[in-house]
C-alpha positions as CSV (number, residue, x, y, z in Angstrom):
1,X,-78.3,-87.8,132.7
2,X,-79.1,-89.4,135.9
3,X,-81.2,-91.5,137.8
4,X,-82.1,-88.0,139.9
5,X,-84.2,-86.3,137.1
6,X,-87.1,-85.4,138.1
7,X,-88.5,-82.3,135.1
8,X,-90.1,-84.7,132.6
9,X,-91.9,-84.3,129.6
10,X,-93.8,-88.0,128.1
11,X,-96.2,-88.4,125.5
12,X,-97.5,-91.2,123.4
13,X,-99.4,-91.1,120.2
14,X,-98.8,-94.9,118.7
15,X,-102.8,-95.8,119.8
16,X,-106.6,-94.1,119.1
17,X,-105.7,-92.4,122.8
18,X,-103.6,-89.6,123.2
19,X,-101.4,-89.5,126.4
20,X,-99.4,-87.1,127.7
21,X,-97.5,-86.5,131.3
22,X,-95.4,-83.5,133.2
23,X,-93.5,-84.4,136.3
24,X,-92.1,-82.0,138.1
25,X,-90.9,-83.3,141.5
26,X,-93.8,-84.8,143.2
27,X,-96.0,-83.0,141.2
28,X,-97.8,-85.3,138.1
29,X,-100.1,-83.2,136.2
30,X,-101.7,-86.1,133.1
31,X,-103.9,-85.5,129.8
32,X,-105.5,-88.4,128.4
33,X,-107.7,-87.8,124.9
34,X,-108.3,-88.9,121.4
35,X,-105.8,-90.2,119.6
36,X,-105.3,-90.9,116.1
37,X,-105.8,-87.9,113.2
38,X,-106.7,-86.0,116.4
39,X,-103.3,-85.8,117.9
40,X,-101.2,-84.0,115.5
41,X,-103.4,-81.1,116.1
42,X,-104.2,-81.2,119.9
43,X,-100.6,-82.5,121.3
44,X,-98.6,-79.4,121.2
45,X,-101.2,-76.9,122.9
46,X,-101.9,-80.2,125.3
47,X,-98.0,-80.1,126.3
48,X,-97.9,-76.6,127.0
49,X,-100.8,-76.5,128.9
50,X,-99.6,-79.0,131.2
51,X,-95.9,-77.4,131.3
52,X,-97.5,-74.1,132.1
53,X,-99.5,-75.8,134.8
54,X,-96.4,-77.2,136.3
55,X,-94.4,-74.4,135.8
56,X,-91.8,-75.1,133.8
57,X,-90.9,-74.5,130.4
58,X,-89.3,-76.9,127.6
59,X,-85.7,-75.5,128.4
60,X,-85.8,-76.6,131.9
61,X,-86.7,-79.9,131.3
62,X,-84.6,-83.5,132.3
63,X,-85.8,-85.1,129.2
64,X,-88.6,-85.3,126.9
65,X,-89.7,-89.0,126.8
66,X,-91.9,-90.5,123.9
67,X,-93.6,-93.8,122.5
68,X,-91.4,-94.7,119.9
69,X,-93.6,-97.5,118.8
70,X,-94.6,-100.1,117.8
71,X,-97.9,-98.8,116.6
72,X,-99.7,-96.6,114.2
73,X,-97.2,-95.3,111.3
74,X,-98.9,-91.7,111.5
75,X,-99.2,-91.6,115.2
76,X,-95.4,-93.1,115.9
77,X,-94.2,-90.1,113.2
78,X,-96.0,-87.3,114.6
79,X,-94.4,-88.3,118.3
80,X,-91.5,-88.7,117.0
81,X,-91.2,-85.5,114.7
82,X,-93.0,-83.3,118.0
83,X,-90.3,-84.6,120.4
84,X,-87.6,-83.7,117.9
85,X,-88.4,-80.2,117.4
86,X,-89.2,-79.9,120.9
87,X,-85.6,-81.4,122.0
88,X,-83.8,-79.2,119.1
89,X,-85.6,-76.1,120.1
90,X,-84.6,-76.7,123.6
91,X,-81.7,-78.1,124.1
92,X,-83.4,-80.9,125.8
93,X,-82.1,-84.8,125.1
94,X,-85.4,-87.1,124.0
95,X,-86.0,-91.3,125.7
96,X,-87.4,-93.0,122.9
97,X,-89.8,-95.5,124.8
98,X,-91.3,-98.7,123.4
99,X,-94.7,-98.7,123.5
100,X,-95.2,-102.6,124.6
101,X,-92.5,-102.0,127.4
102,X,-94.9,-99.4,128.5
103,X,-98.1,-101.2,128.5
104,X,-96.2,-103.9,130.7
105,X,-95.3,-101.1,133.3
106,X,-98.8,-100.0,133.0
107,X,-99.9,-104.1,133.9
108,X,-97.4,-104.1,136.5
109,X,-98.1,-101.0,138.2
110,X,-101.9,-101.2,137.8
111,X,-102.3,-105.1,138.6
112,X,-99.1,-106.3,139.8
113,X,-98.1,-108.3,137.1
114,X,-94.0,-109.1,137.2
115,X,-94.6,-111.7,133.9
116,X,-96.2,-109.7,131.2
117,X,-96.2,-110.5,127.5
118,X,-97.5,-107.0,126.3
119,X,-99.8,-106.8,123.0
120,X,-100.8,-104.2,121.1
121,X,-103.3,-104.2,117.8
122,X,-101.3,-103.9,114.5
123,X,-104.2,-103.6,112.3
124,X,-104.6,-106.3,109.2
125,X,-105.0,-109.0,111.5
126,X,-101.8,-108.9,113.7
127,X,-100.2,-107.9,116.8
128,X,-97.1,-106.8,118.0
129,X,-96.1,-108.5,120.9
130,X,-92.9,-108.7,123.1
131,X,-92.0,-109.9,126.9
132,X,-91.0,-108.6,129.9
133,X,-90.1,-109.7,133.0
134,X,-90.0,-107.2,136.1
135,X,-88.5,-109.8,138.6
136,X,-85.4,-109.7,136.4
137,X,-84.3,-105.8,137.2
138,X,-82.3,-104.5,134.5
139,X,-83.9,-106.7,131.8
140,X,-85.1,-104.4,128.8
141,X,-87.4,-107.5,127.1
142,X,-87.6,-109.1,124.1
143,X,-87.4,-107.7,120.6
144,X,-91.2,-106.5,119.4
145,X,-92.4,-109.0,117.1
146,X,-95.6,-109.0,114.5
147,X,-97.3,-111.9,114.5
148,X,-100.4,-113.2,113.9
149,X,-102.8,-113.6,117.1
150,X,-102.8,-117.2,116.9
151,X,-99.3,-117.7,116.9
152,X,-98.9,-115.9,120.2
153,X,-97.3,-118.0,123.0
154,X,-97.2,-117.7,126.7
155,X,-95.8,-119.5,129.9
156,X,-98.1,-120.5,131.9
157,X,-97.3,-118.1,134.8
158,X,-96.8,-114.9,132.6
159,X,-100.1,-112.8,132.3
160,X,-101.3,-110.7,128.7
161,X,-101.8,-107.0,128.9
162,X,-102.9,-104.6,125.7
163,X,-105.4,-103.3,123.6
164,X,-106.2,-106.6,121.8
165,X,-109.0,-108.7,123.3
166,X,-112.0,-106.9,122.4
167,X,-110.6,-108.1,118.6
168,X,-108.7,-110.9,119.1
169,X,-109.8,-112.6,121.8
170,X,-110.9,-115.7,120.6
171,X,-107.7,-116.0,119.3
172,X,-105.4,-115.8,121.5
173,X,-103.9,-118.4,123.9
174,X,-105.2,-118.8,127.6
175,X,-102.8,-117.1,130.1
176,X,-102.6,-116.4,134.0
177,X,-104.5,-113.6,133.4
178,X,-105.8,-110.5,130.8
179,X,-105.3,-107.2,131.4
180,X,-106.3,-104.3,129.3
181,X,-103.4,-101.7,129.2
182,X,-102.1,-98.8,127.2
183,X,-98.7,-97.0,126.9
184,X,-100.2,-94.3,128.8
185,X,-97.2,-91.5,129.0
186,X,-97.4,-92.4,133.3
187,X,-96.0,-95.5,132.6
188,X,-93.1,-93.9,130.8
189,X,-92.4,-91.5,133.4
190,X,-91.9,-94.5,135.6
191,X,-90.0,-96.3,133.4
192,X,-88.0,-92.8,132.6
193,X,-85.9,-93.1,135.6
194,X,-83.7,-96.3,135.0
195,X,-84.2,-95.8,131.0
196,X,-82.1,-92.7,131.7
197,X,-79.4,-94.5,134.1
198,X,-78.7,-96.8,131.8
199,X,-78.2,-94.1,129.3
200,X,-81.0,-94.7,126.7
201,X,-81.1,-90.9,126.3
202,X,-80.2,-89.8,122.8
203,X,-79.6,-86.5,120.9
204,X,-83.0,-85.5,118.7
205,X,-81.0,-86.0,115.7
206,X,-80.7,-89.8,116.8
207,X,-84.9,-90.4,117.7
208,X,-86.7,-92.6,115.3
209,X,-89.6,-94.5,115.3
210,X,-90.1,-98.0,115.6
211,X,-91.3,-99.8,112.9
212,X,-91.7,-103.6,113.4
213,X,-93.9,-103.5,110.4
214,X,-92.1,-102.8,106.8
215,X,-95.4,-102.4,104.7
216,X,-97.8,-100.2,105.8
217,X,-100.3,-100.8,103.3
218,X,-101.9,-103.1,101.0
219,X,-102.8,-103.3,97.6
220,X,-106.3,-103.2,96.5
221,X,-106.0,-107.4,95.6
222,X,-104.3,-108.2,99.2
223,X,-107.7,-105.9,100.6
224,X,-109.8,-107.8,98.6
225,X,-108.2,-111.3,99.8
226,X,-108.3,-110.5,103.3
227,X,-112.2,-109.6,103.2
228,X,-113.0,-112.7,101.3
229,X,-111.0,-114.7,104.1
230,X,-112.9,-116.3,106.8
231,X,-112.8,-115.0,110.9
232,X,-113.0,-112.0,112.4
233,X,-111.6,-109.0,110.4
234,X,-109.6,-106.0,112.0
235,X,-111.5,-102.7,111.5
């Protein structure tokens, strides 16, 4: 795979918005819309919609690019298990993308940040957070963390970008700036490019979600706790 590809499939399920791209050449056909329980039964017909509108089918395809995660356990596993029967029925090799490296393309290409510690919401009052630097070419970031929105640091030059102020806001520490960003499946198309050249590529059988997060759920006493706890609650 090279540098050169330019038949692209992306998608990304991880948030409440589905997103999903076709480049063919210079042609960029997008589909942005719900997410969450939604996109398990409106992906599939969105994808070949778009394909058909660009002309291609699934075989002719560079690669098939999805959000890997972080993010939602149900929407990271139904990306994941779509590009894998897509790739095995194909023949077509899938780029796993992480989610917070695409909400940083997404700040840099929408507001020109080069300094961007991306956020996303992880639900029971956390984030997943991780940094990336576009003035160091090359540079895949830091490993995705989960932490707790007060325990989020940044320089005073680097800017935040994600889905995580209308919740957290308060919370969080002042930066160079706030930006509200997805992993929109655009962003991984432009991130597709030199994800490929540097061989990041894989064969469906090796495609996996990312899960920063071990436990998914809580029991009914850690519910209870969390509700009784002062500050603002994730919904």
């Amino acid at each position: 795979m090279t540098i050169a590809a330019t038949r692209l499939l992306a998608f990304d399920t991880s948030t409440e918005v589905l997103s999903v791209a076709v480049r063919h050449g210079e042609l960029l056909l997008t589909h942005t819309g719900a997410g969450g329980a939604q996109a398990s039964s409106t992906l599939i017909p969105t994808i070949e919609q778009l394909l058909a509108q660009a002309g291609l089918t699934l075989a002719q395809l560079d690669a098939i690019a999805f959000g890997r995660g972080p993010g939602s356990f149900t929407g990271l596993r139904t990306a994941c298990s779509v590009a894998q029967g897509l790739g095995f029925g194909a023949g077509v090799p899938l780029l796993p993308v992480d989610t917070l490296h695409a909400v940083a393309e997404e700040a840099r290409h929408r507001f020109g940040a080069t300094r961007v510690l991306a956020l996303l919401d992880a639900r029971m009052d956390e984030v997943y957070a991780a940094r990336y630097d576009f003035g160091q070419p090359g540079q895949a970031g830091a490993e995705p963390q989960l932490m707790a929105p007060e325990h989020v640091q940044v320089a005073p030059d680097w800017v935040l970008a994600g889905n995580v102020f209308a919740v957290y806001g308060e919370r969080l520490p002042p930066a160079a700036a706030r930006h509200e960003a997805l992993p929109t499946a655009e962003a991984m198309l432009r991130l597709a490019p030199e994800l490929l050249a540097a061989g990041r590529a894989v064969e469906p059988a090796q495609a996996w979600p990312l899960y920063v997060r071990d436990k998914v759920a809580q029991t009914t006493e850690e519910r209870a706790a969390l509700k009784a706890s002062p500050g603002p609650q994730t919904p």
